[in-house]
LUMDO-706538 format. One record per residue (C-alpha): residue in three letters; y, x, z negated. Coordinates in nm, 4 decimals. Layout:
<sites>
   res          v          u          w
   ALA          Y          X          Z
...
</sites>
This chain:
<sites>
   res          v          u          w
   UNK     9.9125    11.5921    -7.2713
   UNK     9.5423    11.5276    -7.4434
   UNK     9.6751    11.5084    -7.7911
   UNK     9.9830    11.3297    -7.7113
   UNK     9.7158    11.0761    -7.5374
   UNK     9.5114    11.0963    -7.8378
   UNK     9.8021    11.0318    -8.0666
   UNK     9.9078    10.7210    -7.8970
   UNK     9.8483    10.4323    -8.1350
   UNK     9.7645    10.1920    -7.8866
   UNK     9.5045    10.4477    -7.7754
   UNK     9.3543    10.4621    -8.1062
   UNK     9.3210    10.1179    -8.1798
   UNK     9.1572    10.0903    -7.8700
   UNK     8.9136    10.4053    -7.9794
   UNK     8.8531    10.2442    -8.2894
   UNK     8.7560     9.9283    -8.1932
   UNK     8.5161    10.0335    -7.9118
   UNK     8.3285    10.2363    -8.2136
   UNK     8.3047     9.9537    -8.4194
   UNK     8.1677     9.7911    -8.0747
   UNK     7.9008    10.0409    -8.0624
   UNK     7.8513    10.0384    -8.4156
   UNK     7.8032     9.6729    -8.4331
   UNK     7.5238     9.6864    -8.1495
   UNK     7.3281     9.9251    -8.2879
   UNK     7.3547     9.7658    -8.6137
   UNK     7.2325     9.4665    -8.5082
   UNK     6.9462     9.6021    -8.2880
   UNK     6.8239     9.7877    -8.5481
   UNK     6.8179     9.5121    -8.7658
   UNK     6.5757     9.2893    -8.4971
   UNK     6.2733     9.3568    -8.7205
   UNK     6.4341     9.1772    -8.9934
   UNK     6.2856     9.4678    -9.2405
   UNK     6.4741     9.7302    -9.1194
   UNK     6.7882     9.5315    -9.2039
   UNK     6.8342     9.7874    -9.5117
   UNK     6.8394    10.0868    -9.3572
   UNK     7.0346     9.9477    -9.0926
   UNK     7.3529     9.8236    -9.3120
   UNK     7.3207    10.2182    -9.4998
   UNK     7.3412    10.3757    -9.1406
   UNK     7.6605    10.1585    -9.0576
   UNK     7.7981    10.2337    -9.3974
   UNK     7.7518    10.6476    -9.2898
   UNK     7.9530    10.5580    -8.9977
   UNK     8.2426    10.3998    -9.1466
   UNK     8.2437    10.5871    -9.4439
   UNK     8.2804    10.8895    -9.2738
   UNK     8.5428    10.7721    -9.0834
   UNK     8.7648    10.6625    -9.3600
   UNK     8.7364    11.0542    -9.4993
   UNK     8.7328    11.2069    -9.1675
   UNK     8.8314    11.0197    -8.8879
   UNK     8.6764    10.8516    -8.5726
   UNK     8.3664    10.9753    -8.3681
   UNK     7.9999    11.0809    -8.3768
   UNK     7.9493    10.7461    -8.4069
   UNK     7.5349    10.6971    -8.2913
   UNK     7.4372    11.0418    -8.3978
   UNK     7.5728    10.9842    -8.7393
   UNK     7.4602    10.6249    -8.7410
   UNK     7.0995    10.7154    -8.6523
   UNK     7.1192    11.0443    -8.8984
   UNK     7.1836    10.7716    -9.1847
   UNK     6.9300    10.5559    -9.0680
   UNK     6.6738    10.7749    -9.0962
   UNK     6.8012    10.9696    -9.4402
   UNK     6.8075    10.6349    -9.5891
   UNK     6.5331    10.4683    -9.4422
   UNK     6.2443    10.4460    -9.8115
   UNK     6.5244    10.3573   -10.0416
   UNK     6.7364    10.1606    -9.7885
   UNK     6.4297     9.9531    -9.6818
   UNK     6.2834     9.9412   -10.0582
   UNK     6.6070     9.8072   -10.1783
   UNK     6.6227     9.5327    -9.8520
   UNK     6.2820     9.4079    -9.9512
   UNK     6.3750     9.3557   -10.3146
   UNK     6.7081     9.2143   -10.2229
   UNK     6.5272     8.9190    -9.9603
   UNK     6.2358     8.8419   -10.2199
   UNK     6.5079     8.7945   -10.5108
   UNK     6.6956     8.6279   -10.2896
   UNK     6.3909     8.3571   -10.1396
   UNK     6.2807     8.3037   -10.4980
   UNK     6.6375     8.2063   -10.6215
   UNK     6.6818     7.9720   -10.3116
   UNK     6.3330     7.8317   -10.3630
   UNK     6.4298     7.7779   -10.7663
   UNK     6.7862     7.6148   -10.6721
   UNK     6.6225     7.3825   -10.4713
   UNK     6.3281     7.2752   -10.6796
   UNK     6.5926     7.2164   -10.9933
   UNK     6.8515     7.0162   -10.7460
   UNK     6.5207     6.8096   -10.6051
   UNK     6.3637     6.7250   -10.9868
   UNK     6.5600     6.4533   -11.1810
   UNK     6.5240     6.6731   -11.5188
   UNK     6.9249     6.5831   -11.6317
   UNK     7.1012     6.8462   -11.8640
   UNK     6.8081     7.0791   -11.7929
   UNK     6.7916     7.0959   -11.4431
   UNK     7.1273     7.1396   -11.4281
   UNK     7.1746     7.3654   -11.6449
   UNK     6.8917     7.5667   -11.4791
   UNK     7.0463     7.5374   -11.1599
   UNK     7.3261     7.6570   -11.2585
   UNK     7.1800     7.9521   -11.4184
   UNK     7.0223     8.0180   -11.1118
   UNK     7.3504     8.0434   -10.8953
   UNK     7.4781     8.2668   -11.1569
   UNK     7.2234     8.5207   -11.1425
   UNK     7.2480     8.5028   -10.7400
   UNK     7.5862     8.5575   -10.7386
   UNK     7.5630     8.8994   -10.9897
   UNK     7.2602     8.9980   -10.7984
   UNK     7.4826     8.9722   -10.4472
   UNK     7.7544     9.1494   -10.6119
   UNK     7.5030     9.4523   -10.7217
   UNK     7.2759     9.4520   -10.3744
   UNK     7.6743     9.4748   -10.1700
   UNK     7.7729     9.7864   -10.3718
   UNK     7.3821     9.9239   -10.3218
   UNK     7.3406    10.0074    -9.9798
   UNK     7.6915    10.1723    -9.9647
   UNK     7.5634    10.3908   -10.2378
   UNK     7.2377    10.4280   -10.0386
   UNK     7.4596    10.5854    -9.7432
   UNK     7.7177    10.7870    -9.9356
   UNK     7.4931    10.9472   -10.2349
   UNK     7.1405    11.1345   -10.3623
   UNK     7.0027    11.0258   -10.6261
   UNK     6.6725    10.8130   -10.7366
   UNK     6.6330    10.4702   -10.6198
   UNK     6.6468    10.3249   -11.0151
   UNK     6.9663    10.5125   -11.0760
   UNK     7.1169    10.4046   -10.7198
   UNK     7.0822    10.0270   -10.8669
   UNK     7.2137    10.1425   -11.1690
   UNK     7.5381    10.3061   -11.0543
   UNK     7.5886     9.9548   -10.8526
   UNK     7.5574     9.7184   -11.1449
   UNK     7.8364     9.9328   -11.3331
   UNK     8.0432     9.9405   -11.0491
   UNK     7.9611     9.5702   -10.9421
   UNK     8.0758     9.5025   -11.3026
   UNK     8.3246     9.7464   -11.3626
   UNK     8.5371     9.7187   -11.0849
   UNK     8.5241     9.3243   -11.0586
   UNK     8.8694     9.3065   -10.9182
   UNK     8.9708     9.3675   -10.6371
   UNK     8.6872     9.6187   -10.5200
   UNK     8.3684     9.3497   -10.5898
   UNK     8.6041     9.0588   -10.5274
   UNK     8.6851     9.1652   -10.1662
   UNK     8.3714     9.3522   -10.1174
   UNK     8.1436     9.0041   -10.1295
   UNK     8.4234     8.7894   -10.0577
   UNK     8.4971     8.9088    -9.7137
   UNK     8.1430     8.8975    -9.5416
   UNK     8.0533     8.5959    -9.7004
   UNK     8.4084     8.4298    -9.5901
   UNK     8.3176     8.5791    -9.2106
   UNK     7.9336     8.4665    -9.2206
   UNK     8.0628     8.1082    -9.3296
   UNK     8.3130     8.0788    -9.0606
   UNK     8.0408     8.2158    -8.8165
   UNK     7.8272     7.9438    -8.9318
   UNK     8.0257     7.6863    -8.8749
   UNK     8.2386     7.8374    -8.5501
   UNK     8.1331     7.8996    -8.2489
   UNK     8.4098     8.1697    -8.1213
   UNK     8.4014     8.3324    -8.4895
   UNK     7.9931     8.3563    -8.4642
   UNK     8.0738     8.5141    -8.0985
   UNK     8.3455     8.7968    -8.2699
   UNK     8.1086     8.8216    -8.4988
   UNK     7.8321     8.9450    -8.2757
   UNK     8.0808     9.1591    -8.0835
   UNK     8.1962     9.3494    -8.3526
   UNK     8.2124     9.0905    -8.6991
   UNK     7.9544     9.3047    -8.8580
   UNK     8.1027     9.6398    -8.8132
   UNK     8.4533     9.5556    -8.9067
   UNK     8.3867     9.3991    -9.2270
   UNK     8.2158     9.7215    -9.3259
   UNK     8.4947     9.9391    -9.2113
   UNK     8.7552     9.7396    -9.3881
   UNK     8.5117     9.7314    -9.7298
   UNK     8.4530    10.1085    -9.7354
   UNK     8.8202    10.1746    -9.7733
   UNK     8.7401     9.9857   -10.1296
   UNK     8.3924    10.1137   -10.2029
   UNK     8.5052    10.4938   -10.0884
   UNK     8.8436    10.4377   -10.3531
   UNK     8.5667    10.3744   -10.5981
   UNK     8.3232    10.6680   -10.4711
   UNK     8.5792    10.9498   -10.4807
   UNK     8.6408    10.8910   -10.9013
   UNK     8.2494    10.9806   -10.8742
   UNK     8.1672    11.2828   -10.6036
   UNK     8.3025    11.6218   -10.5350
   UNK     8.4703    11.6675   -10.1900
   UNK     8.6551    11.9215   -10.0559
   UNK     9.0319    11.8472   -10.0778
   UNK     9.1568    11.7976    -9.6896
   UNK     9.5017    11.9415    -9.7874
   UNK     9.7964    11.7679    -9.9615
   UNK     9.8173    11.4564    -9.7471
   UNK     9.4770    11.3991    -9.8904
   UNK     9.5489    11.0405   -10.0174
   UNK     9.1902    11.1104   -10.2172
   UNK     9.2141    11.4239   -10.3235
   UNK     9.5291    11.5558   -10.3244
   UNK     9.5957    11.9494   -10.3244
   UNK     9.3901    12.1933   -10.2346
   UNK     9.0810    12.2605   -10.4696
   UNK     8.7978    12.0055   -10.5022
   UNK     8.7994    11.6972   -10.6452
   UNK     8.7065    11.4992   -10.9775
   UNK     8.3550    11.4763   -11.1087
</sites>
């Protein structure tokens, strides 16, 4: 009777979206200091990273364990990301405000550029931060090559989507509401199905039998 419960898809969706609930909450609580925001996003990334490879569940102990394992390089990499970030807003503006023709635009536009690579590295950092070991300097590494090397679809969706759902919750009330409830949390579900597709040509897991849509078979996976 419990597993046939358990198996009921209606049951599940329901499971899965009062985790994302939960995982939403804590993700924005633990993001009220504004500088925890890093290690924050890398202990909602454990969550739903785990759950694509293993399932539902253990949703605030693994949430907090990821918060904490992450917390230097998650928060070092935060910091960096908002002052990069402030100066490239502040340098957009000042070229948009000064009447400096070809220059300024072309400066501006330079500007955006560099914003937009820098937002494509900083969204494939943090999941990096939650899913491997390694030094900070290599962890940025790993995401410009990846950023870069799987442009499309991985980066594509992967900055697309959030800042898609941030706009709309900008500009819409009900969609800055959903977003609150559980926005957060579901965009980074559905983007670690793409960054773990990436992650698994990388690590070495234990195959979880032949309906292992990652690793097929039973020995380990690629390096």
């Amino acid at each position: 009777m419990t597993e046939q419960y358990m198996n009921n898809p209606v049951i599940r969706v329901l499971n899965r979206c009062t985790d994302l609930v939960v995982l939403n909450l804590l993700f924005l609580l633990c993001s009220l200091p504004i500088v925890t925001i890093g290690a924050a996003l890398s202990g909602m990334y454990t969550v739903t990273l785990r759950s694509i490879r293993y399932g539902d569940g253990y949703v605030i102990p693994t949430f907090f364990k990821g918060f904490k394992e992450s917390f230097r390089q998650a928060t070092i990499s935060w910091l960096i990301t908002l002052g990069v970030g402030v100066l490239l807003f502040v340098d957009v503006r000042f070229w948009s405000a000064m009447d400096a023709g070809v220059v300024g635009s072309t400066m501006m536009m330079v500007s955006i550029a560099v914003g937009i690579l820098f937002l494509m590295v900083a969204s494939w950092a943090f999941p990096l931060i939650a899913k491997m070991e390694d030094s900070l300097g290599h962890m940025w590494q790993n995401a410009l090559k990846m950023a870069v090397g799987y442009f499309f679809p991985y980066t594509i969706v992967c900055v697309g989507l959030p800042v898609v759902a941030c706009y709309l919750a900008y500009i819409n009330g009900p969609m800055l509401m959903l977003m609150l409830i559980l926005g957060f949390a579901t965009i980074a579900y559905c983007c670690s199905f793409f960054f773990y597709r990436v992650f698994s040509k990388h690590i070495t897991e234990e195959s979880l039998g032949p309906e292992d849509v990652l690793y097929p078979g039973d020995g380990a996976s690629r390096e």
